[in-house]
C-alpha positions in Angstrom: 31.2 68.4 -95.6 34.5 69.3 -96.0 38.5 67.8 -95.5 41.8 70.0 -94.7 44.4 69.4 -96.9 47.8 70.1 -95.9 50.5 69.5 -98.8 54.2 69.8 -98.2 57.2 69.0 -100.3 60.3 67.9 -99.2 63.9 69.3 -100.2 64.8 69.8 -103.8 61.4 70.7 -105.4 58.2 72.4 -104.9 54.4 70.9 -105.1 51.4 73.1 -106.6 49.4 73.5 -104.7 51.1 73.9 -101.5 49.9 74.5 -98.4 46.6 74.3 -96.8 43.2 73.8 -98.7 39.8 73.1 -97.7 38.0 70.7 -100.3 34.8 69.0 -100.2 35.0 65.3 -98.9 35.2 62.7 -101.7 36.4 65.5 -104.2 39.5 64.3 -106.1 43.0 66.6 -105.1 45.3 67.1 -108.3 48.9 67.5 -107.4 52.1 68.7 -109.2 55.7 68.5 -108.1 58.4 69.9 -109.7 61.7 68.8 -109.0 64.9 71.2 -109.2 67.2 70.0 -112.0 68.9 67.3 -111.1 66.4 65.9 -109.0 63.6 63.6 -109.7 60.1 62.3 -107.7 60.7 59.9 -105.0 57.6 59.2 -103.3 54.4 60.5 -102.6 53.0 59.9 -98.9 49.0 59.8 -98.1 48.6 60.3 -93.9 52.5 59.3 -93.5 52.0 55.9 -95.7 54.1 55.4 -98.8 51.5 56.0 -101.4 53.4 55.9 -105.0 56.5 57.0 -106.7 58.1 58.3 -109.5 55.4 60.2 -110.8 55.3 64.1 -111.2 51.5 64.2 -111.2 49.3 62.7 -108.4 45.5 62.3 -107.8 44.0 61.7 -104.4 40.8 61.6 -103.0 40.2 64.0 -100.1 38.5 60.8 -97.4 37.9 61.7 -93.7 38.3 65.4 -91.6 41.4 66.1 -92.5 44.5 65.0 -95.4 48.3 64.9 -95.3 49.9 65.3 -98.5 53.7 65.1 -98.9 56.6 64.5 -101.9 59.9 64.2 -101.9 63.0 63.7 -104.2 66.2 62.4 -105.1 69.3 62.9 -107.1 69.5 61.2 -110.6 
């Protein structure tokens, strides 16, 4: 059994890995964002919910068919 993975990033940084990846369900995701200088982590967002903020790194576990994965980031 498996779950699609789409990860974005919003404007002013860049998430690895970004795109679309297949992972087996239950099987932990590990993100990265890096902001562009001057910028910092916002939020994460799980499915469109706020998730968690703040941090560069993020761990999610891949639940149902199919995952939604965004960041984005603000000015210092």
């Amino acid at each position: 059994m498996t779950c699609q993975v789409t990860i974005s990033a919003g404007e002013h940084g860049r998430i690895i890995p970004e795109g679309e990846i297949e992972v087996t369900k239950s099987s932990y995701v590990y993100l990265h964002a890096i902001p562009e200088s001057g910028y910092q982590v916002q939020m994460w967002y799980v499915n469109g919910n706020q998730f968690y903020g703040g941090t560069k790194q993020f761990r999610v576990t891949a639940e149902g068919d199919t995952l939604e994965v965004n960041v984005t980031f603000s000015k210092i």
